[in-house]
GUFI-743948 format. One record per residue: residue in one letter; z, x, y of N, C-alpha, C in turn. Coordinates in steps of 0.02 Angstrom, whole numbers, padded with zeros to 5 digits, always signed. Each point is the difference from the previous one (the first is absolute). Layout:
N
AZXYZXYZXY;...
// end
This chain:
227
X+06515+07138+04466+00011-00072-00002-00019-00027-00068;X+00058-00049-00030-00015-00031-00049-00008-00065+00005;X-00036-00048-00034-00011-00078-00019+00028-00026-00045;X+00075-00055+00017+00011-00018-00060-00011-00090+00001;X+00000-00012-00040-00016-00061-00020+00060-00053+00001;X+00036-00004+00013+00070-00053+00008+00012-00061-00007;X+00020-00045-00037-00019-00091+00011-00048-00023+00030;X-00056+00052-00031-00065-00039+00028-00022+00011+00075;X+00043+00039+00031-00024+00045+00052-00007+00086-00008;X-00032+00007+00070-00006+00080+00011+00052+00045+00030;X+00034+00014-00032+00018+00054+00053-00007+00084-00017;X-00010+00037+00064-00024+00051+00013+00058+00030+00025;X+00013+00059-00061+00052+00054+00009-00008+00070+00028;X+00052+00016+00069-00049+00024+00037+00046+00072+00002;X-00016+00073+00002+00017+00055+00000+00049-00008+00062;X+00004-00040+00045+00054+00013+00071+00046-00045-00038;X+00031-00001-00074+00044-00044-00009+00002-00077+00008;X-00061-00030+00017+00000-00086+00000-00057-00020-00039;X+00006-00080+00001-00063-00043-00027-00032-00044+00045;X-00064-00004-00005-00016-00052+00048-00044-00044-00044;X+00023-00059+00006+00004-00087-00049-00084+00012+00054;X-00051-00017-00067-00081-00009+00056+00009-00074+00022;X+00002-00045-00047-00005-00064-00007+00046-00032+00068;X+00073+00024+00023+00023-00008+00062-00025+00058+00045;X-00037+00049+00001+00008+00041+00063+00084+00017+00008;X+00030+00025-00036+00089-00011-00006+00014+00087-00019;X+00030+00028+00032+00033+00048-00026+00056+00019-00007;X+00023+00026-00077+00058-00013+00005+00043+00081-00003;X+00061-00012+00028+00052+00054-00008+00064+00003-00006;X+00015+00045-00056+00066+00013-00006+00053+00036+00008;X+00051-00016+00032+00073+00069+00021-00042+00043+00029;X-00018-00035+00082-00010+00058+00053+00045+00034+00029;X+00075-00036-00022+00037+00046+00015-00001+00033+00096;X-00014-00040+00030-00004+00020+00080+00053+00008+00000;X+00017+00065+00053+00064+00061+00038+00040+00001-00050;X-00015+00032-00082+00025+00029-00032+00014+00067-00002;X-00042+00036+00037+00015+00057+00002+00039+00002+00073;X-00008-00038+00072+00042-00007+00030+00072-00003+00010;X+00013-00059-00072+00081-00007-00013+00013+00059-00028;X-00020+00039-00063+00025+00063-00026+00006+00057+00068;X-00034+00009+00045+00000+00041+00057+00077-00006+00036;X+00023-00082+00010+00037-00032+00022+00060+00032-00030;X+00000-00004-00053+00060+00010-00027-00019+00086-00036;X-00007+00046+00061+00021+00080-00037-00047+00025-00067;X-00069-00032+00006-00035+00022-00055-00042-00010+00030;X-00029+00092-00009-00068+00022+00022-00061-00010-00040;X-00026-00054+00021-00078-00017-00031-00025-00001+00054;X-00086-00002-00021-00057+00013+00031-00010-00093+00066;X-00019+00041+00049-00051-00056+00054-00045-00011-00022;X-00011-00070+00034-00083-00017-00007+00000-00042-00048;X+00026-00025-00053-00010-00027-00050-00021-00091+00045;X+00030-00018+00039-00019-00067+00008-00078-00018+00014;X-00006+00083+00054-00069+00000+00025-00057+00005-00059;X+00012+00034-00047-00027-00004-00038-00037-00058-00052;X+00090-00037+00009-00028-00040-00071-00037-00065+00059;X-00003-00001+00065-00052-00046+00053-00057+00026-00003;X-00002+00049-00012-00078+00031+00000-00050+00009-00054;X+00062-00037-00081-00055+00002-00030+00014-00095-00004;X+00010-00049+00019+00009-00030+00006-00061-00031+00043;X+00000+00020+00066-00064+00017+00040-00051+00009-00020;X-00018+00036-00050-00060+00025-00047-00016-00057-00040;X+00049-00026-00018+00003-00061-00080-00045-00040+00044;X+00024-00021+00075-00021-00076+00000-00061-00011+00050;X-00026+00064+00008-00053+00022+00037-00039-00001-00069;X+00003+00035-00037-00048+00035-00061+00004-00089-00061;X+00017-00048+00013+00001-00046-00052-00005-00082+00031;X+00011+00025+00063-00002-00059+00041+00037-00067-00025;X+00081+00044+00007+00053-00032-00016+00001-00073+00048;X+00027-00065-00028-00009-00035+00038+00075-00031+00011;X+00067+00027-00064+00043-00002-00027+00029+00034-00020;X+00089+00027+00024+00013+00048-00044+00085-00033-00019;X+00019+00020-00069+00061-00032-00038+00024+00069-00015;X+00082-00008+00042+00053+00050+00001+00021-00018-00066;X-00001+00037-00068+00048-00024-00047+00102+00047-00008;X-00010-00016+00073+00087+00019-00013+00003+00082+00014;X+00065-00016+00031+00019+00077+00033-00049+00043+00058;X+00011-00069+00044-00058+00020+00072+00039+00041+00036;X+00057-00003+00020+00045+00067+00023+00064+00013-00035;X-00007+00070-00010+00067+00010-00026+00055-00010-00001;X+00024+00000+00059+00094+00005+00024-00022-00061+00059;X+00087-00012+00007-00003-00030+00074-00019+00038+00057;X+00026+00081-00016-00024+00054+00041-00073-00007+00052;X-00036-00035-00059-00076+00016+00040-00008-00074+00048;X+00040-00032+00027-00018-00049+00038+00044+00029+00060;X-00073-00033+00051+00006+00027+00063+00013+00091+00010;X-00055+00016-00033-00007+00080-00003-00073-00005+00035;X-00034+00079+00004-00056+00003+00000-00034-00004-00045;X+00030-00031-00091-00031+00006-00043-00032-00070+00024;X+00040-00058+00010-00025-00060+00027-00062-00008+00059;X+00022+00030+00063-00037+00021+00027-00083-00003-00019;X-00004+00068-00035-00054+00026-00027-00023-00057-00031;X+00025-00038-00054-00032-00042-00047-00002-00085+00046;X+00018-00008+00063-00029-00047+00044-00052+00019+00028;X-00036+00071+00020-00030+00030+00027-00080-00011-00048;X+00031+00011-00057-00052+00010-00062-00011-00086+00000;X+00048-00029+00000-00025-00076-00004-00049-00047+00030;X+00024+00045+00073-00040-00052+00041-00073+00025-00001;X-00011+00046-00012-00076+00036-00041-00031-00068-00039;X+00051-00013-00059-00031-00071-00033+00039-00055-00005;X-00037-00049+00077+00026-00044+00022-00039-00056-00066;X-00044+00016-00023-00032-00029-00026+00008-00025-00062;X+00052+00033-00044+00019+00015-00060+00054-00045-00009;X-00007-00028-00035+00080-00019-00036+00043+00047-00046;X+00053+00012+00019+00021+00022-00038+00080-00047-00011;X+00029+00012-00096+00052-00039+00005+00052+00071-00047;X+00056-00023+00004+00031+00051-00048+00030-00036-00039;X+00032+00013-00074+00022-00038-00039+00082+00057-00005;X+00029-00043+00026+00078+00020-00010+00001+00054-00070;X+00027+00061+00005+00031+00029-00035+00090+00019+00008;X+00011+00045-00059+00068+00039+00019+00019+00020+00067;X-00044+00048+00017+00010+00062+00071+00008-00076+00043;X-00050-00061+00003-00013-00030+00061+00067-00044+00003;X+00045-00013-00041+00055-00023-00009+00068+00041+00064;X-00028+00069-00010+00057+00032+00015-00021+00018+00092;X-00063+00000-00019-00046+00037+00066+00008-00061+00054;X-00022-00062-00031+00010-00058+00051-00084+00003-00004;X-00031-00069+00014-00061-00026+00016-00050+00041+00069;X-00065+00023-00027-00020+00027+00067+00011-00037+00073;X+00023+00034+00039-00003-00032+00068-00075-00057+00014;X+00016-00039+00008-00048-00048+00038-00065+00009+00036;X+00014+00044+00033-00085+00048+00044-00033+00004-00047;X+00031+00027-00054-00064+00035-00061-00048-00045-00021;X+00042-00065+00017-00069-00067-00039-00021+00006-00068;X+00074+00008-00033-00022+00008-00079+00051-00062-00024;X-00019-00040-00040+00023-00064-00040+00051+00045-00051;X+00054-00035-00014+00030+00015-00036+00033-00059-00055;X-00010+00016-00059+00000-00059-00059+00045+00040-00056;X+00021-00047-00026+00054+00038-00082-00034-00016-00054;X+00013+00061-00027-00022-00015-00080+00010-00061-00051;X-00060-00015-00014-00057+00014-00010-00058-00046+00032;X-00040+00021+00024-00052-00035+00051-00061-00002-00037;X-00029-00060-00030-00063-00007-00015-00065+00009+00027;X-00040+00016-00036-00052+00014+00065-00063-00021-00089;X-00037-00045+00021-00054-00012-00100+00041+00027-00042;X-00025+00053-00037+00015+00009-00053+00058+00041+00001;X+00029+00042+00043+00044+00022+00030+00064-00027+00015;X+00063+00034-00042+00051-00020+00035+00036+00090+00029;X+00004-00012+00079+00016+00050+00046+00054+00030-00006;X+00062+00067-00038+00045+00002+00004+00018+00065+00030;X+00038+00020-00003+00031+00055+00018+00029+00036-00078;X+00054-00017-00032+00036+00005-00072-00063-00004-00034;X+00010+00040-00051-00060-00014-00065+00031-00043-00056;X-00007-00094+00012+00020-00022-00039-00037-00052-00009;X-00033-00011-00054-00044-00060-00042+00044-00059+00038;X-00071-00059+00024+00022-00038+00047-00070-00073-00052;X+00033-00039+00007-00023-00053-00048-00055-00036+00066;X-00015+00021+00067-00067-00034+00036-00033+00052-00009;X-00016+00047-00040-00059+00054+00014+00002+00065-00037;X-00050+00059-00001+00023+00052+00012+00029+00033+00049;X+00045+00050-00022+00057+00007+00064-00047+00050+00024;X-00015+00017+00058+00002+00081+00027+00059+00030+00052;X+00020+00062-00019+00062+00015+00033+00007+00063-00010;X+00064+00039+00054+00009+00054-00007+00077+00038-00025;X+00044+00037+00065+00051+00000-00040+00007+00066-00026;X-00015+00000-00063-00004+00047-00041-00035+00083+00016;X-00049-00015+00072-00016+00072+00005-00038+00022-00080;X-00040-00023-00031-00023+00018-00062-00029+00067-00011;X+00000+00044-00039-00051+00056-00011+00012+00006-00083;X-00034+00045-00036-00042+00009-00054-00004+00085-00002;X+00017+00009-00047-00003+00069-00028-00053+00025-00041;X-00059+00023+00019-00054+00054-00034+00035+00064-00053;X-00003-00026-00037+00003+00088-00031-00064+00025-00034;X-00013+00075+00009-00050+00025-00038+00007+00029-00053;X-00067+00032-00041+00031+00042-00049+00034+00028-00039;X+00012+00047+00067+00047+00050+00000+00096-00012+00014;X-00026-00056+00013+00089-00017+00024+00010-00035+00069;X-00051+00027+00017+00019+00000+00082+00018-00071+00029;X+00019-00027+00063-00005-00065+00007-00008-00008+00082;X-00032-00057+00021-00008-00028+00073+00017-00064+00016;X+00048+00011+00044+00033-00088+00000-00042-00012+00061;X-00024-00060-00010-00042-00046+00056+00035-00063+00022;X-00038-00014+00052+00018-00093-00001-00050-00038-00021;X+00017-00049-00021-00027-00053-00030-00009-00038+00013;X-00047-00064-00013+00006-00083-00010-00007-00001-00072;X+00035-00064+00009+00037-00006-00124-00006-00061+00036;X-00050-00045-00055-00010-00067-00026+00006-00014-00049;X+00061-00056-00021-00012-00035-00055-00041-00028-00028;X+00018-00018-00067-00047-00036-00037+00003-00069+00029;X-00076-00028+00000+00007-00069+00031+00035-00062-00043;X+00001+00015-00071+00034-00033-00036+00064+00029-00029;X+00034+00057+00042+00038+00007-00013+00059+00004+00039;X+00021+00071+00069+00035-00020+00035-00014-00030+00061;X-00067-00005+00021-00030-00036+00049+00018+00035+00079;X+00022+00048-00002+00021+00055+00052-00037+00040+00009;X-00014+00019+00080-00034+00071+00012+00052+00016+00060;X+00001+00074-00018+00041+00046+00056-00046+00042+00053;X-00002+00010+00052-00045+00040+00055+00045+00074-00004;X-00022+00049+00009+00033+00051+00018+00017-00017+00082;X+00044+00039+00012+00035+00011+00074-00047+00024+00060;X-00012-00047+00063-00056+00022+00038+00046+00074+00037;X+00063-00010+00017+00044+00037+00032-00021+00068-00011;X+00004+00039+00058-00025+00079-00034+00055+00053-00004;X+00055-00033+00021+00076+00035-00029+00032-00050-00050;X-00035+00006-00071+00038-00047-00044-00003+00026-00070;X+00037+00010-00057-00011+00033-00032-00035-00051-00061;X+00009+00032-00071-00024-00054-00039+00043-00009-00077;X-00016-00060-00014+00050-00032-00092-00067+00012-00056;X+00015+00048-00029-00069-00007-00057+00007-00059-00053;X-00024-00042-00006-00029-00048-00038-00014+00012-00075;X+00041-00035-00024-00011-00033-00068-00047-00033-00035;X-00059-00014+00015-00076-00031-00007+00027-00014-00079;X-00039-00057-00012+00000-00040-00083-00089+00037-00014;X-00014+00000-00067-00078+00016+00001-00045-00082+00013;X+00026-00038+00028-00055-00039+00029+00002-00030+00070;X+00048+00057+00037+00006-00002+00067-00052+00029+00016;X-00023+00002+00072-00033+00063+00037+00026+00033+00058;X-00008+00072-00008+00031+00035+00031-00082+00050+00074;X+00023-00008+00046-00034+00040+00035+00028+00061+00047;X-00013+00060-00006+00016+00042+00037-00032+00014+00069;X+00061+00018+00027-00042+00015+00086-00015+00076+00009;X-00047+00013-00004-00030+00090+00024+00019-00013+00091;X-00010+00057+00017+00015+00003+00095-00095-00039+00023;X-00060-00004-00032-00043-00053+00023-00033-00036-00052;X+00017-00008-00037+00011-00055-00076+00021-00032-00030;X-00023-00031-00047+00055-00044-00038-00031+00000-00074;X+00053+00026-00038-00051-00010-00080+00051-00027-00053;X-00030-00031-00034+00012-00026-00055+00041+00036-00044;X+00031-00010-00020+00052+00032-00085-00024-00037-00054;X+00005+00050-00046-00011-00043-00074+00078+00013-00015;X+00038-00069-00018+00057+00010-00020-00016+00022-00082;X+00057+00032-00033+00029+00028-00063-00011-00091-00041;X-00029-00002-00059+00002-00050-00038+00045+00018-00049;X+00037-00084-00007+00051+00005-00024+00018+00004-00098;X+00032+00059-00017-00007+00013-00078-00014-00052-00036;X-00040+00039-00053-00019-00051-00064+00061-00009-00028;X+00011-00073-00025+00047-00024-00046-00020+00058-00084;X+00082+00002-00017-00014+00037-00055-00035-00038-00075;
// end
């Protein structure tokens, strides 16, 4: 787990792929991507089960272990239209009514365009980009938004390690802009069938990598001396 500092808030970047805002008790997530691996099943492509159960269980963990009081879908809460009225739904009413307690809202993305709005049982608010919240403006798209810093997803972000020797390890990421510059931060993908876009970082962005129970810091490459 990392601490970053954001418009004057906290947020805490967390190895299961999310952040949780201290100052709201708010956690946030991006492109969970629910019955993604369902629809690929659907249509004659053999991928792995379990993925929904999964990504509820660390979900489960988040808001037990932080005493979530809030959680913000940033876009792409289910994949296809496929996954409505499945057992992917099912399952994630099941997981809901667990936290009756919770608000949760989603902020319209792409997928939720095509997928259609969660069914109603789920008791999740649904709002379009871009949704303010203080210093926060809520999106889905990573695009500089004139009420705030944006946080958003989308992009599936990761970051390329190379060592030494050559070698290299693509991770996922969270990439924050500069606050005076593009005023954007991207979440990596909570989804656990999702792949990733390696990132372009400026040297006065920050870049964080996700280890499988970590989160660490990058020193980006500073940018050449003028000749």
């Amino acid at each position: 787990m990392q601490r970053a500092l954001i418009a004057g808030q906290t947020l805490h970047l967390l190895p299961e792929r999310a952040v949780f805002w201290a100052e709201e008790r708010m956690l946030l997530v991006a492109d969970a991507h629910f019955g993604k691996a369902a629809t690929f099943r659907a249509h004659g492509v053999p991928v792995p089960h379990g993925t929904t159960a999964d990504n509820l269980e660390r979900l489960d963990a988040l808001i037990a272990r932080w005493r979530v009081e809030n959680i913000v879908f940033l876009g792409d809460f289910l994949h296809a239209r496929e996954a409505q009225g499945t057992r992917t739904v099912d399952a994630i009413a099941a997981w809901r009514a667990r936290h009756g307690g919770v608000t949760m809202t989603l902020v319209r993305g792409n997928h939720d365009a095509r997928a259609g709005d969660p069914p109603s049982r789920l008791g999740i608010d649904v709002v379009d980009e871009s949704w303010t919240i203080g210093p926060f403006s809520m999106r889905h798209h990573p695009t500089a938004c004139e009420h705030g810093y944006v946080l958003a997803g989308h992009l599936h972000p990761g970051y390329r390690l190379v060592g030494r020797a050559g070698d290299g390890l693509r991770l996922p990421c969270f990439w924050f802009g500069d606050e005076a510059g593009s005023r954007v931060g991207v979440l990596p993908a909570f989804g656990a069938f999702t792949g990733t876009w390696i990132v372009d970082a400026l040297p006065d962005d920050r870049v964080f990598v996700v280890a499988p129970d970590a989160v660490h810091a990058v020193r980006l490459p500073l940018p050449p001396r003028a000749a």
